[in-house]
Short mmCIF file of the C-alpha atoms (twelve columns), coordinates in Angstrom:
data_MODEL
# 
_entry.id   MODEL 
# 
loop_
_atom_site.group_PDB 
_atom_site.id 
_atom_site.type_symbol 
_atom_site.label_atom_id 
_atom_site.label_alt_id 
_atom_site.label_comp_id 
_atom_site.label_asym_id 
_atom_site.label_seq_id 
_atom_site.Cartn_x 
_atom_site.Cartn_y 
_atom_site.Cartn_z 
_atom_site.pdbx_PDB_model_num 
ATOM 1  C CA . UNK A 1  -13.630 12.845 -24.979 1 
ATOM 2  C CA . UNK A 2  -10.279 11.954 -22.869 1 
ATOM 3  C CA . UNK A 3  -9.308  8.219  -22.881 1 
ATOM 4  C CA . UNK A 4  -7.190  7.158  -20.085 1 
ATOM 5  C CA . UNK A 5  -4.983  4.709  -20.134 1 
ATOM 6  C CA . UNK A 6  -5.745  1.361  -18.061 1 
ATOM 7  C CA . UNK A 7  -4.204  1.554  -13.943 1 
ATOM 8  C CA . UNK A 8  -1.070  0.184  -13.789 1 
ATOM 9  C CA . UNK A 9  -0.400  -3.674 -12.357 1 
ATOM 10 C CA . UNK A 10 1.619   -1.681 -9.659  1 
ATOM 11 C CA . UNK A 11 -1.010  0.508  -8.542  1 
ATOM 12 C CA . UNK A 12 -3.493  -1.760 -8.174  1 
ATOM 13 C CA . UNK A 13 -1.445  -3.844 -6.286  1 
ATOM 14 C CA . UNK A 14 -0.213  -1.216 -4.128  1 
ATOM 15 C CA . UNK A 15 -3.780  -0.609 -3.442  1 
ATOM 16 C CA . UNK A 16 -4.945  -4.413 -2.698  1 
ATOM 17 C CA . UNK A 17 -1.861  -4.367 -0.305  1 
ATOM 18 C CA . UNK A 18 -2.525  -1.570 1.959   1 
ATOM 19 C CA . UNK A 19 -6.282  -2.213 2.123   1 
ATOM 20 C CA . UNK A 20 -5.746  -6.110 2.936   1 
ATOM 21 C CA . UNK A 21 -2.620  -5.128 5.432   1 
ATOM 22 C CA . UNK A 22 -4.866  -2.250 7.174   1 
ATOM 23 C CA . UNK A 23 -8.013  -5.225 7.727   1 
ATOM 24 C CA . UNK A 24 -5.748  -7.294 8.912   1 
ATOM 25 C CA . UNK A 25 -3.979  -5.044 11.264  1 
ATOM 26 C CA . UNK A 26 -7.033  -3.825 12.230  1 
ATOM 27 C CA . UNK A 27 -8.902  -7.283 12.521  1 
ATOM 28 C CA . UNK A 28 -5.725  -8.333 14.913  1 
ATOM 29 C CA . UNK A 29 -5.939  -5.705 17.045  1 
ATOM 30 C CA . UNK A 30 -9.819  -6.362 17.828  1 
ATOM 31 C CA . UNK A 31 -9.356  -9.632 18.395  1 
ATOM 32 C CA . UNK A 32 -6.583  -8.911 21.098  1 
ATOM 33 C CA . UNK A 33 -8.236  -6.200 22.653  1 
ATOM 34 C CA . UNK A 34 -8.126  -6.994 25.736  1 
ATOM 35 C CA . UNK A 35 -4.977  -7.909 25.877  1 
ATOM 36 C CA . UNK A 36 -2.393  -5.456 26.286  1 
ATOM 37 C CA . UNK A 37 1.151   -7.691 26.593  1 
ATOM 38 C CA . UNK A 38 1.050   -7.570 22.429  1 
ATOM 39 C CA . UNK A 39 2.103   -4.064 22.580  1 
ATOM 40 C CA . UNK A 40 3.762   -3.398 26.206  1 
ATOM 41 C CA . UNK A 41 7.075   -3.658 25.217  1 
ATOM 42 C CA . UNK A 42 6.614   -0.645 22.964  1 
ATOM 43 C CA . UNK A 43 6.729   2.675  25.074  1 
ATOM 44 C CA . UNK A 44 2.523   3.960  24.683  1 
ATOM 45 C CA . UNK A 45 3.632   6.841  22.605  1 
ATOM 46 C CA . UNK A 46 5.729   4.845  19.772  1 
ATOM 47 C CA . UNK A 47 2.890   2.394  19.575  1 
ATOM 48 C CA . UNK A 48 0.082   4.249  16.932  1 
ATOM 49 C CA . UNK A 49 3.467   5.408  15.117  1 
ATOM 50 C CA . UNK A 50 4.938   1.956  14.722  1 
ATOM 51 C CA . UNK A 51 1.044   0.294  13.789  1 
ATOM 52 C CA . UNK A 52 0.493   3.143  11.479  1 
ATOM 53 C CA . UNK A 53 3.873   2.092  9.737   1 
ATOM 54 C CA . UNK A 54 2.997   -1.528 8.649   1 
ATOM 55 C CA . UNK A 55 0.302   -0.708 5.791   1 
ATOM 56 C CA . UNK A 56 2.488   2.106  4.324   1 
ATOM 57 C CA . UNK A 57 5.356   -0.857 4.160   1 
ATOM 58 C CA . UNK A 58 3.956   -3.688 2.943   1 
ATOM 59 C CA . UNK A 59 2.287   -1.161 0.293   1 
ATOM 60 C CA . UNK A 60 5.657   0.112  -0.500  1 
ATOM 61 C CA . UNK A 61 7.410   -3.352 -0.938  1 
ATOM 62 C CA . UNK A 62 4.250   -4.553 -3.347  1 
ATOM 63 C CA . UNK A 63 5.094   -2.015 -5.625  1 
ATOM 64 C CA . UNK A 64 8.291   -2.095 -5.257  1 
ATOM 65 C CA . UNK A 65 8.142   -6.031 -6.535  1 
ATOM 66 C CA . UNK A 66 5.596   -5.147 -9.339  1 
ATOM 67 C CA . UNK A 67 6.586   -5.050 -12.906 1 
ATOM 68 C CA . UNK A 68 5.371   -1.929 -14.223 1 
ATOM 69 C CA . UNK A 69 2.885   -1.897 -17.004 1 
ATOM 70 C CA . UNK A 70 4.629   -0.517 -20.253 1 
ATOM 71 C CA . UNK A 71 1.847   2.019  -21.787 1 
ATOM 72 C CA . UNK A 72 1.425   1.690  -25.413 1 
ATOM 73 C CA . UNK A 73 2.514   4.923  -27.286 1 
ATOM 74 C CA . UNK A 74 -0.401  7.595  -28.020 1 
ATOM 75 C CA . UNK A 75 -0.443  10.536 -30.405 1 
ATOM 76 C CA . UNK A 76 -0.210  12.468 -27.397 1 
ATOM 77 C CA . UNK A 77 2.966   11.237 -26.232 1 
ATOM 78 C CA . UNK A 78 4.679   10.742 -29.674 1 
ATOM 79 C CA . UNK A 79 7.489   12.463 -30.139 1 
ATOM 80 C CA . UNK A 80 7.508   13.196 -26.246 1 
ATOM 81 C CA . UNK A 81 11.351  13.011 -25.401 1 
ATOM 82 C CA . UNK A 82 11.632  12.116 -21.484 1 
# 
């Protein structure tokens, strides 16, 4: 049986960051609806592009700023040069 080693403190961060920025995003825009002077200034194309940009960020610069779990050594990779 396969034992996997535990996610990484990055990943799961990562994760936490895009599905806490996307709710957020997403429980902003329902609460301004009905108002459409947030996003005027941005041409009605560039909009979805630019909203659809913020999770993927904030995701990249929380695992960016993670340490990264060191994995202890296995048989497997023993002896594995990089």
């Amino acid at each position: 049986m396969a034992t996997y080693a535990p996610v990484e403190r990055k990943v799961s961060l990562a994760t936490a960051a895009a599905y806490l920025t996307s709710t957020g995003l997403l429980g902003i825009l329902a609460a301004v609806e009905d108002n459409a002077r947030l996003l005027s200034w941005m041409p009605d194309a560039v909009s979805p592009l630019v909203l659809s940009l913020v999770p993927g960020l904030v995701t990249f610069v929380a695992g960016w700023q993670a340490k990264h779990t060191p994995r202890a050594e296995t048989p497997e990779t023993a002896g594995a040069g990089g």
